[in-house]
N, C-alpha and C positions, 0 to 999 in steps of 0.2 A: 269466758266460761259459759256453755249452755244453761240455760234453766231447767228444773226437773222438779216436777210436782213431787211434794212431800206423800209416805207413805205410812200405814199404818197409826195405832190408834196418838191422836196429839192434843197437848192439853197447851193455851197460850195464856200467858201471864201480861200485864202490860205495868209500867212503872215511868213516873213522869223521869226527864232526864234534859240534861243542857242538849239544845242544839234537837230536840222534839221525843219524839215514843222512841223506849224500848221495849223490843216483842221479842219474847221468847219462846222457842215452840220446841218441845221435849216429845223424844221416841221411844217406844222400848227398846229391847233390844233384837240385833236380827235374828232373823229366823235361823237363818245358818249357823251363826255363832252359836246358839243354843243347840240345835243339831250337831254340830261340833264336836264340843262338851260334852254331850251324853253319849255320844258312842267312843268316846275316848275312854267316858266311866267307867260303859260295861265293858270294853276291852281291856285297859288296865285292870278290872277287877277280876275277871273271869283267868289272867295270865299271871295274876300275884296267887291267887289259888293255885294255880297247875305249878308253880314255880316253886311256893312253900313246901309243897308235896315232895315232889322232886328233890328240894335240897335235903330234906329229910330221909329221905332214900339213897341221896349218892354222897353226902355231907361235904361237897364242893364251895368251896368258897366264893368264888365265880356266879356259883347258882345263887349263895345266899344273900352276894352283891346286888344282882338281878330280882330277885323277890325284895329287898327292900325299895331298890328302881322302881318298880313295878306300884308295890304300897303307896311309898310319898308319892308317884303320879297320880293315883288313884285319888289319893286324900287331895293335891293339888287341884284337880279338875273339879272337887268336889267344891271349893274354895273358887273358883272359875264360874260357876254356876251360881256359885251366890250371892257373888258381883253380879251377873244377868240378870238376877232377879231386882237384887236392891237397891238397881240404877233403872229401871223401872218408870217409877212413879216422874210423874208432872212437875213441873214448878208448883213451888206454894209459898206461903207466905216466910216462912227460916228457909229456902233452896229456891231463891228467885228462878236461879238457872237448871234448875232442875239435882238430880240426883246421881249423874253421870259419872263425876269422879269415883262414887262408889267404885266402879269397876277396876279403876286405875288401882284401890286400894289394894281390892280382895287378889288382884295378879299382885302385887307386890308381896304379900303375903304368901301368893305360891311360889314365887321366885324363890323366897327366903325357904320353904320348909323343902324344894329341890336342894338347896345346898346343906342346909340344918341336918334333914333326913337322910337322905338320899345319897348326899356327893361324902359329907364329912363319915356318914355309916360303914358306909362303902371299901373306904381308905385304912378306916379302922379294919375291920376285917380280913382285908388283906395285910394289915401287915401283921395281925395275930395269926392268919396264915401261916407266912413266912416263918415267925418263931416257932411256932407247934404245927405241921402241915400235916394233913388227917388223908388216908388211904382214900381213892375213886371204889365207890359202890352204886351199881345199878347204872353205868353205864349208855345202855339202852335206852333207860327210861329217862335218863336228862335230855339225853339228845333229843328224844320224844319230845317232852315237852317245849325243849327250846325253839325246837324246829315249829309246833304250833304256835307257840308263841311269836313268834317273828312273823306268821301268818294274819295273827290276829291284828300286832302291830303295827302292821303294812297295812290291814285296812282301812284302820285310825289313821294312819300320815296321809294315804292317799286325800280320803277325807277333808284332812284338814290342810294340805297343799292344795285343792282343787279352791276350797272356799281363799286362801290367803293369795293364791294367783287370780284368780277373781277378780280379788279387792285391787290388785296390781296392775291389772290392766285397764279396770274402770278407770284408775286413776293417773294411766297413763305413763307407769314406770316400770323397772325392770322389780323383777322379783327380791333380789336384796337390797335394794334400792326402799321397795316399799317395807318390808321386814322393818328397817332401820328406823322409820319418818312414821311407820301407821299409829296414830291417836287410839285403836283400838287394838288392847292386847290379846286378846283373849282366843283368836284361833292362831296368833303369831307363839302363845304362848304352847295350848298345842302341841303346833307344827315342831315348835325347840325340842317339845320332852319327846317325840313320837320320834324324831331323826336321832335323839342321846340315846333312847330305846333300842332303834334299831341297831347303830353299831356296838352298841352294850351287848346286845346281844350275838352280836358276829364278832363279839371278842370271847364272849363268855363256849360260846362252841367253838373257837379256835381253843382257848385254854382246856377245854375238855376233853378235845379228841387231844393235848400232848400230851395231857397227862395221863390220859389210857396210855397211851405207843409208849411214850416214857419213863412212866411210872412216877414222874417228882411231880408234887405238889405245888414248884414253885410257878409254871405257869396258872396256874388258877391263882396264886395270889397277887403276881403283876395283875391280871385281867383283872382283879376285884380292884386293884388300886388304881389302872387304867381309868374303869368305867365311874370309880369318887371322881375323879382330877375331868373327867368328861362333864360329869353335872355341876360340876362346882362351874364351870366355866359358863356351861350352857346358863345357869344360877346367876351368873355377873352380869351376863349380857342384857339378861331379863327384868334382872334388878336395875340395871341402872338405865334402862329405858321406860323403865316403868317411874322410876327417881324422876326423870326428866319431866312425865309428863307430870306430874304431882306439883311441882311447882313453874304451875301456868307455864309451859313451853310455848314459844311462838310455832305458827305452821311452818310447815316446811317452805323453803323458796319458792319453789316452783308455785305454790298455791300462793303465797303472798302473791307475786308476778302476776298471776293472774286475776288477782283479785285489783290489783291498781289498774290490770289493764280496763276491767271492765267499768271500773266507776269512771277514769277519763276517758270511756270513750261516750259517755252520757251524754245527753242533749244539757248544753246551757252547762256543764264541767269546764271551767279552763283550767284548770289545775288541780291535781291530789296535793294538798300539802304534806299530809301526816297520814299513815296507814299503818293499822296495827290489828294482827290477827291470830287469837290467842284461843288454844282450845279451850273450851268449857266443858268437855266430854269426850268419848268418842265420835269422832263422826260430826261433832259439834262446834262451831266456830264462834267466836266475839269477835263481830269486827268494827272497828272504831278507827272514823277517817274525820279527819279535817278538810274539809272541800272550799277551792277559791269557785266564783261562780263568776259566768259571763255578765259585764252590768245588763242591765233592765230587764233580768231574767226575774220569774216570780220562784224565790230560793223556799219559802213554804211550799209549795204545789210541789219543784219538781224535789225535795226531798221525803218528802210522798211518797212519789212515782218511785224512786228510786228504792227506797229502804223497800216499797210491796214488791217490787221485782227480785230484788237481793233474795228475799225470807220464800223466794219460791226455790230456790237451791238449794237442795237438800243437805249441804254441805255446811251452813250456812243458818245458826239458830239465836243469833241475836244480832244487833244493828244500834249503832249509834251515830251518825251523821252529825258535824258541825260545821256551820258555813263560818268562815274567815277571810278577810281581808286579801287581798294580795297582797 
């Protein structure tokens, strides 16, 4: 693995430890990710307005599916953002490792108010549908809106598909490859409500134009119960990735892999005994190796050298080295 100078502002902590220093160096969060987030905001917010509007003029069920979609995304993101913020701060003395899992928390949280809100609302609705199905009105003007909306939509996914294929390729893997394994939820999470959005919504205009042609109300109530059974899903997925990292997940393979490769290929390394590499954040690694060392090698100096090289990998925000026996 290349080395890559750390970026923006960092605070480091140090804490005596077996086997020498632990250094910790805390980031905020990126620039993109934050970027993300807020134009997810004002596009969910700006599209649960035109949406609310709308269902009240044509009293679709479909549409009132989609304005509640549109709401818990909005409240979501909002919940997104406040993970960015309050994962922030430096290490201190109560958050050696700084403040990172914050983020992991506040996506959990949105996970759950996608499914609470959103998926379970949704389902409801359409099947009060089904029982009492209510005449299409204003026609025009849903289609109107849906059709901006999917505009507006589409520029939030792009957004936040450009930013999570990004993180995909830095990291050397395919795009649901990295979705799967990223430490960092938050334009993954996004990218889920933006694509549940989009076909929500090219269900929600299929329901509408049959139920004009048709005249039955029962396609708007499938579409409303469709686009619940969509977020609940997209809801499981996010939850239980976010579950995962919550309690300390190791990294993915591929980064361990590389992480053994680089320590034995060290000057005076004869062997990795033991390697363990555990998120502490996004973005953020613990890693903890047991090292045999070549005899007559000077094992203070070169784990030194070693842990200042490691902590310059931006991957990479604490170090614990211990030399052992063979």
């Amino acid at each position: 693995m290349s080395a890559a100078p750390r970026s923006g502002q960092a605070e480091a902590a140090s804490a005596a430890a077996a086997g020498g220093r632990t250094t910790v160096i805390k980031e905020g969060p990126p620039k993109g990710a934050t970027r993300t987030v807020i134009i997810a905001v004002l596009a969910n917010l700006g599209v649960a307005l035109a949406k609310a509007v709308a269902t009240l003029m044509t009293g679709s069920a479909a549409m009132l599916a989609e304005t509640v979609h549109s709401l818990a995304d909005t409240a979501n993101e909002i919940l997104l953002y406040v993970g960015l913020r309050r994962s922030s701060p430096g290490p201190d003395a109560s958050h050696p490792f700084g403040y990172g899992q914050e983020r992991w928390f506040w996506s959990f949280l949105a996970a759950l108010g996608i499914f609470l809100v959103g998926g379970l609302l949704a389902i409801a609705e359409g099947i009060r549908s089904l029982l009492k199905p209510e005449p299409l009105e204003s026609f025009v003007v849903g289609m109107g809106v849906l059709l901006v909306s999917f505009v507006l939509e589409a520029i939030s996914w792009r957004n936040a598909y450009k930013e999570v294929r990004g993180e995909a390729e830095r990291s050397k893997r395919s795009l649901s490859d990295h979705l799967s394994v990223s430490s960092d939820p938050t334009a993954q999470t996004v990218f889920y409500e933006d694509t549940a959005a989009l076909i929500g919504l090219v269900l929600a205009i299929a329901a509408l134009v049959l139920h004009q042609v048709t005249g039955s109300a029962v396609y708007d109530a499938v579409a409303s119960i469709l686009i619940g059974i969509l977020l609940s899903v997209v809801a499981f997925l996010l939850t239980r990735h976010n579950r995962r990292l919550l309690i300390d997940s190791s990294a993915p393979a591929d980064l361990v892999h590389q992480m053994h490769d680089e320590l034995a290929g060290r000057p005076g390394v004869a062997e990795v005994s033991t390697l363990q590499a555990v998120w502490i954040g996004p973005r953020q690694l613990l890693l903890s190796a047991d090292l045999v060392f070549a005899p007559g090698e000077d094992v203070v100096s070169r784990i030194a050298a070693i842990r200042e090289e490691l902590l310059e990998m931006s991957v990479i925000a604490a170090v614990k080295l211990t030399p052992v026996a063979a």
